[in-house]
N, CA and C atoms as a LAMMPS dump frame, in Angstrom:
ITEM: TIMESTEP
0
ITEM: NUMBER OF ATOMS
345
ITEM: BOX BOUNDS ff ff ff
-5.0000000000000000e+02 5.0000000000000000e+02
-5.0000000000000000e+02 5.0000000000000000e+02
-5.0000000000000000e+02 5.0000000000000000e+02
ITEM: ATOMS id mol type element x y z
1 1 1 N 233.238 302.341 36.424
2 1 2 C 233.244 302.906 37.74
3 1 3 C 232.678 301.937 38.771
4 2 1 N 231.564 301.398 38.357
5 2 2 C 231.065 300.18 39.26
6 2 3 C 232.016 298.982 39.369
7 3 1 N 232.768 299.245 38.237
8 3 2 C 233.715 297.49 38.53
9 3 3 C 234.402 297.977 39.314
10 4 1 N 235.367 299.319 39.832
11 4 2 C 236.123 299.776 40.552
12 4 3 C 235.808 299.842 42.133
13 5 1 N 234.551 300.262 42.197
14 5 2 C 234.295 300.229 43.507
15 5 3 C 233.779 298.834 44.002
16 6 1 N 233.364 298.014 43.173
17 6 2 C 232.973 296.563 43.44
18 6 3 C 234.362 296.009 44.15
19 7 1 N 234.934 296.071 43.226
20 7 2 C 236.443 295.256 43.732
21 7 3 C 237.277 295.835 45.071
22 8 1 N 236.862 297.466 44.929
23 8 2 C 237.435 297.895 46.153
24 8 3 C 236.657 297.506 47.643
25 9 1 N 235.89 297.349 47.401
26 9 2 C 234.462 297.462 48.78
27 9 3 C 234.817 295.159 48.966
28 10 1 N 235.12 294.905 47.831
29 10 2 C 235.541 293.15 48.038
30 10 3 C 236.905 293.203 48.378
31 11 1 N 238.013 293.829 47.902
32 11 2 C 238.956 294.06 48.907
33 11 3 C 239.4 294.645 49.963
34 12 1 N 238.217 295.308 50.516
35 12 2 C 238.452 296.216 52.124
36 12 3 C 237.945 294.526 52.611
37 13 1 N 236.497 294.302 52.507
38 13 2 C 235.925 293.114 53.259
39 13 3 C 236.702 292.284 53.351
40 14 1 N 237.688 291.471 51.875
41 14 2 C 238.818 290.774 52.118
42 14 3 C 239.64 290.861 53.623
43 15 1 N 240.054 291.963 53.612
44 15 2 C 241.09 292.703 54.541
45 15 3 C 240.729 292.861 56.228
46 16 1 N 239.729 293.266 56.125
47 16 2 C 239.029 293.226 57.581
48 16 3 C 238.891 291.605 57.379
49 17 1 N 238.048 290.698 57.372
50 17 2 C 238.295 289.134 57.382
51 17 3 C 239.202 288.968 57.402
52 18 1 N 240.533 288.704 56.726
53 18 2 C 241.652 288.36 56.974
54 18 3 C 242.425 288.877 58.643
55 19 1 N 242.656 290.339 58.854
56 19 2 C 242.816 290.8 60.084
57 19 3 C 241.837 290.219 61.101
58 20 1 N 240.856 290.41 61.084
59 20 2 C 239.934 289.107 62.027
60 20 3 C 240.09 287.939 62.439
61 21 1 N 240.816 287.547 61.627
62 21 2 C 241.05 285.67 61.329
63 21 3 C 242.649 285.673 62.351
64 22 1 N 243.465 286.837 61.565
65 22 2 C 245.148 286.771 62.56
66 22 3 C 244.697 286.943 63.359
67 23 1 N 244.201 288.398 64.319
68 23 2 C 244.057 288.541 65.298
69 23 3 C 243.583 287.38 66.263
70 24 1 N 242.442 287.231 65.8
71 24 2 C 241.703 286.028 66.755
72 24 3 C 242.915 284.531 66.783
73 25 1 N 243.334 284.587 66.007
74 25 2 C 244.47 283.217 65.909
75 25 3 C 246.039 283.581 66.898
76 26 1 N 246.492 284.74 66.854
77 26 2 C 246.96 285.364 68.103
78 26 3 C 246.475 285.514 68.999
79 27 1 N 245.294 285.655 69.376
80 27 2 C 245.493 285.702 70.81
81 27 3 C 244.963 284.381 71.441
82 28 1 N 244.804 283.187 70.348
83 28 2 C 244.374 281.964 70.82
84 28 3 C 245.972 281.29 71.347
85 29 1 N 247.001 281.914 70.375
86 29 2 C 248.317 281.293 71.009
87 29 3 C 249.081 282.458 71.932
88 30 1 N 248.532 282.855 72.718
89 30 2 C 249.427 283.508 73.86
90 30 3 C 249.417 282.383 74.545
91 31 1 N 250.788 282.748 75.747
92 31 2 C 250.205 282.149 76.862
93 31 3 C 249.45 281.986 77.446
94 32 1 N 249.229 282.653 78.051
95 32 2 C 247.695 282.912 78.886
96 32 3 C 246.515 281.675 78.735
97 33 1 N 246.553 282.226 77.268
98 33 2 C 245.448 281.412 76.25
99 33 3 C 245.378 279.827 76.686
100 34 1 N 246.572 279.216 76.072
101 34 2 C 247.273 278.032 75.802
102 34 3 C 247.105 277.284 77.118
103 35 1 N 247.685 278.081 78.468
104 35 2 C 247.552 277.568 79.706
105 35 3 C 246.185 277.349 79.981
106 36 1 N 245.208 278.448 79.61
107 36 2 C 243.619 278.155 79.734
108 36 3 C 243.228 277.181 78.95
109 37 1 N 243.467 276.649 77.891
110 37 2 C 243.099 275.477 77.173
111 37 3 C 243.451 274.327 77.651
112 38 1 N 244.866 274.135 77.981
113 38 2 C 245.092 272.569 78.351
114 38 3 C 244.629 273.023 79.729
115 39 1 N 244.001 273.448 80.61
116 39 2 C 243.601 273.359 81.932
117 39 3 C 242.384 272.972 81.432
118 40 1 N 241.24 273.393 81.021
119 40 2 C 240.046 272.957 80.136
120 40 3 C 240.514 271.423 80.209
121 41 1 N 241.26 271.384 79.017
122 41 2 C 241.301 270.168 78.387
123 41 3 C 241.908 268.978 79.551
124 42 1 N 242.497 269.563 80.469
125 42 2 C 242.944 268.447 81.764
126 42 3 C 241.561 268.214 82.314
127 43 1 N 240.903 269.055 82.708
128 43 2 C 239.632 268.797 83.478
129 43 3 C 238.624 267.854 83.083
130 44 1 N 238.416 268.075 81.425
131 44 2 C 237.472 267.331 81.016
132 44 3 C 238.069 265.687 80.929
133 45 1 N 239.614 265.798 80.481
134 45 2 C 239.846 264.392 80.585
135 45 3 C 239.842 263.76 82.358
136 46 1 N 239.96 264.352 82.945
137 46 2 C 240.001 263.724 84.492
138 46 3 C 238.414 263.137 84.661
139 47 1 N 237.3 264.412 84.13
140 47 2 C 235.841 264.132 84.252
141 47 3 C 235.558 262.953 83.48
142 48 1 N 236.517 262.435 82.38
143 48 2 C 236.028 261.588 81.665
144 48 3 C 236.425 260.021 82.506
145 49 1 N 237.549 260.186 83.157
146 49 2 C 238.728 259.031 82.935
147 49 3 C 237.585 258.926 84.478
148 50 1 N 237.18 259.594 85.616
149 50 2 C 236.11 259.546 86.755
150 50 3 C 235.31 258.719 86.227
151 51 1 N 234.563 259.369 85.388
152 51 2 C 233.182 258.253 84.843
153 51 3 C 233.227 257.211 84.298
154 52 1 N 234.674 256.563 83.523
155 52 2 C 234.795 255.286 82.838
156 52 3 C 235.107 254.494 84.381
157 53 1 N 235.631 255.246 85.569
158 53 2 C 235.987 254.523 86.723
159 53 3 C 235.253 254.231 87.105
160 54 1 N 234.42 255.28 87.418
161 54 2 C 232.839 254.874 88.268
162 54 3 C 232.428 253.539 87.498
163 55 1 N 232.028 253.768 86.172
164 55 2 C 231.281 252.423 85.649
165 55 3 C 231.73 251.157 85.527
166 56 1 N 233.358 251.05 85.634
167 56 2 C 234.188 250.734 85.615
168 56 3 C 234.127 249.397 86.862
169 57 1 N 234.087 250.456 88.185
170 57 2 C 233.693 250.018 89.625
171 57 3 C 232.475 249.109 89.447
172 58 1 N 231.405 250.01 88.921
173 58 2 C 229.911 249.31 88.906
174 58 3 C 229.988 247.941 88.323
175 59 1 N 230.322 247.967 87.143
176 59 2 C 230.185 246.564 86.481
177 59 3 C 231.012 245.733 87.131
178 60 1 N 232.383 245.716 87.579
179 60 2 C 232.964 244.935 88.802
180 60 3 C 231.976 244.539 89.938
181 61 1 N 231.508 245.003 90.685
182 61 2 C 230.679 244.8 91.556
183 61 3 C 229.434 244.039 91.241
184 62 1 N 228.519 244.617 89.942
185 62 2 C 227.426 243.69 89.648
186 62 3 C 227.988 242.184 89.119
187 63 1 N 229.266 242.177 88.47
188 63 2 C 229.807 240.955 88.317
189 63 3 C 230.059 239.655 89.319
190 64 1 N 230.771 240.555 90.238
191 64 2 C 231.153 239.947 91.317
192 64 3 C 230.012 239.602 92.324
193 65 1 N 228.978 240.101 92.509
194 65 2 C 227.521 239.34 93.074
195 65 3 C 227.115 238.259 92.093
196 66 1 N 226.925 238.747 90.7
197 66 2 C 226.388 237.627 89.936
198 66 3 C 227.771 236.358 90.434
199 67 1 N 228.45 236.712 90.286
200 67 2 C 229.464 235.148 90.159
201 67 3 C 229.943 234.63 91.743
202 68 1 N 229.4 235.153 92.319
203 68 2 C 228.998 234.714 94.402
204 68 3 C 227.852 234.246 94.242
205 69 1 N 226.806 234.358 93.716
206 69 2 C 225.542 233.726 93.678
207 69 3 C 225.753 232.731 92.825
208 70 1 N 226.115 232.535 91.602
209 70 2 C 226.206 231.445 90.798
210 70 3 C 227.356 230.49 91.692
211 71 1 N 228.531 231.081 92.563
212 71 2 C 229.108 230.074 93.053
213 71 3 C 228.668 229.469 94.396
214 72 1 N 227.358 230.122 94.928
215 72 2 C 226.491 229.856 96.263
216 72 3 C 225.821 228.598 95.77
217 73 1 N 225.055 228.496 94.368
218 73 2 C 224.018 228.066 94.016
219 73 3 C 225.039 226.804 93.889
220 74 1 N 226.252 226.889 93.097
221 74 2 C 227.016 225.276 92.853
222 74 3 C 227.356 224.574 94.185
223 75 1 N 227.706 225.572 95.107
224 75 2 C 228.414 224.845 96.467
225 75 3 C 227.055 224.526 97.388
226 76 1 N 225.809 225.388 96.983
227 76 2 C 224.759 224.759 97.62
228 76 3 C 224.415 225.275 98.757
229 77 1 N 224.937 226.215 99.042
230 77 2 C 225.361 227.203 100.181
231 77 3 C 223.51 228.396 100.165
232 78 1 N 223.199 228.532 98.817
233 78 2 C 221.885 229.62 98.995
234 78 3 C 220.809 228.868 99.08
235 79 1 N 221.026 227.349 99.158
236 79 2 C 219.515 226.58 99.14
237 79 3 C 218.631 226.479 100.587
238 80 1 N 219.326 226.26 101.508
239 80 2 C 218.965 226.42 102.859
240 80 3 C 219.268 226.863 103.823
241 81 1 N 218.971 228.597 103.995
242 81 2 C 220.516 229.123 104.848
243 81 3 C 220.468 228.602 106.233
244 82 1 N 219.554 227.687 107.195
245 82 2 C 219.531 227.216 108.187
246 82 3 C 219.658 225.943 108.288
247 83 1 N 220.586 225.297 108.406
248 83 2 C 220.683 223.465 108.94
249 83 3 C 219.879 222.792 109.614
250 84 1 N 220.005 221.876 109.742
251 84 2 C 218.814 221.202 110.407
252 84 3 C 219.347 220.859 111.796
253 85 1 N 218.106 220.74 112.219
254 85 2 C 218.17 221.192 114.15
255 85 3 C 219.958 219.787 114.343
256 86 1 N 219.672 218.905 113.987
257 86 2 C 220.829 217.86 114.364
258 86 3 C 222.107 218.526 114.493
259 87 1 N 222.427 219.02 113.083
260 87 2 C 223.375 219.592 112.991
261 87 3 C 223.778 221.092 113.604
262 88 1 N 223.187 221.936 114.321
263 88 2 C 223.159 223.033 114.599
264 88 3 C 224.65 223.098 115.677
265 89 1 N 225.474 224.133 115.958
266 89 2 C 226.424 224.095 116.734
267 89 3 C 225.712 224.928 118.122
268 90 1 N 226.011 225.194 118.751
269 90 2 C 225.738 226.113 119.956
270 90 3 C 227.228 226.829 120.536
271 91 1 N 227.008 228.354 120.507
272 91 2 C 228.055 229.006 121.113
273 91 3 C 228.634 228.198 122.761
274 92 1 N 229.459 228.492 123.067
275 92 2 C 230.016 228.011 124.659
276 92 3 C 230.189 229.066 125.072
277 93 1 N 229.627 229.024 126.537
278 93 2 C 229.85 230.009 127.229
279 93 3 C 231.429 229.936 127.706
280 94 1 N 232.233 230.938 127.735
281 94 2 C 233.307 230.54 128.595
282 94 3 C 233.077 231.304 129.877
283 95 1 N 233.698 229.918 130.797
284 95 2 C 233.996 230.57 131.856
285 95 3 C 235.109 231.139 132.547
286 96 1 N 235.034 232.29 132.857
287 96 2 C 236.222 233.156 133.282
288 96 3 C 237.041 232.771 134.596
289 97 1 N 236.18 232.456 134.881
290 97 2 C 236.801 231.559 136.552
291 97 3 C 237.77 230.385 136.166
292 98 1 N 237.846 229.929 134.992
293 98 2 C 238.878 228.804 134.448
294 98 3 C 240.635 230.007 134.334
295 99 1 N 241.357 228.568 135.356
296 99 2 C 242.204 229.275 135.332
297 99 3 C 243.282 229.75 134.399
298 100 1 N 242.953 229.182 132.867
299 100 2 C 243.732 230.222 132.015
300 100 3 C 243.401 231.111 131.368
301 101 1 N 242.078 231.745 131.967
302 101 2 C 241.8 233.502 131.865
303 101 3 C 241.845 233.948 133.25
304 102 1 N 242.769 233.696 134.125
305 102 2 C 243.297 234.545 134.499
306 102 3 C 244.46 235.38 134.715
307 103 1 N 244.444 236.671 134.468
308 103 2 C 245.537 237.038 134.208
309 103 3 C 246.414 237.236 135.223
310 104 1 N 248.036 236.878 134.683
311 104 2 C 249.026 236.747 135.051
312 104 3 C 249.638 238.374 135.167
313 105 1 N 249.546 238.807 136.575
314 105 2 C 249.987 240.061 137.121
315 105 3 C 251.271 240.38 136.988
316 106 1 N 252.171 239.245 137.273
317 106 2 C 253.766 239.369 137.638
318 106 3 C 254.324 239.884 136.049
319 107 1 N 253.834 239.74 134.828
320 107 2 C 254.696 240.034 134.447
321 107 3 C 254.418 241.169 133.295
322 108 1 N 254.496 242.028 133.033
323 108 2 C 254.366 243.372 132.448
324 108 3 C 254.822 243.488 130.42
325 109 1 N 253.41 243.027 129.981
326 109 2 C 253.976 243.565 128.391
327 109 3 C 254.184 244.559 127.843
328 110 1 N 254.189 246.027 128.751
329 110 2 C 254.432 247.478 128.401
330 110 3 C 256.19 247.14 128.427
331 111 1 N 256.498 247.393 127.123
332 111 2 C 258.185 247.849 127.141
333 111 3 C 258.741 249.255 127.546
334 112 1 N 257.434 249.911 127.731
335 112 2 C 257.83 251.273 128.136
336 112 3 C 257.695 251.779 129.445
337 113 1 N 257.284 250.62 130.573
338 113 2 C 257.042 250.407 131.423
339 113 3 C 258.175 251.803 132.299
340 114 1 N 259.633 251.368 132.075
341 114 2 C 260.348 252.049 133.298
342 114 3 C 260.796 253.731 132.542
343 115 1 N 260.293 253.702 131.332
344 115 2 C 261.146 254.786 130.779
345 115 3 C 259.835 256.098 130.61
């Protein structure tokens, strides 16, 4: 009598587990479902493919200073950023009163002038 109800009470539990297992596995493949997963699964890859960019960006950038400074230091360019008085240039003033800044009235670069 005990082996009978042993086996019966292990094949109800069987049975409920098994129905547990379909069910839940149906309703993981509805639509619904399926569309909610690869939307998940789009998001996280976009969040991922963002952050390999970002770092991506970063190490470009720390590269690209390191190898402007190493090419400052060869051309000699970071050793003294001021020249010596000899060599110094001085801006020119221009003067506006020179007559080729002044402008020429007669003739009109609006093409849209008559229309």
């Amino acid at each position: 009598m005990f082996r009978r109800t042993f086996w019966f009470s292990t094949g109800v539990a069987a049975g409920v587990w098994a129905t547990t297992k379909v069910n839940r596995k149906l309703k993981q493949l509805t639509p619904e479902s399926l569309a909610a997963t690869a939307a998940n699964k789009a998001i996280e890859a976009g969040h991922r493919l963002k952050d390999r960019a970002v770092g991506f960006a970063l190490d470009v950038r720390d590269n690209m200073a390191r190898r402007e400074a190493e090419l400052g230091d060869a051309l000699g360019l970071n050793a003294d950023p001021e020249l010596p008085a000899p060599h110094r240039r001085y801006a020119v003033i221009e003067n506006r009163n020179d007559p080729k800044y002044i402008e020429n009235t007669t003739y009109s670069n609006n093409r849209n002038e008559d229309h």
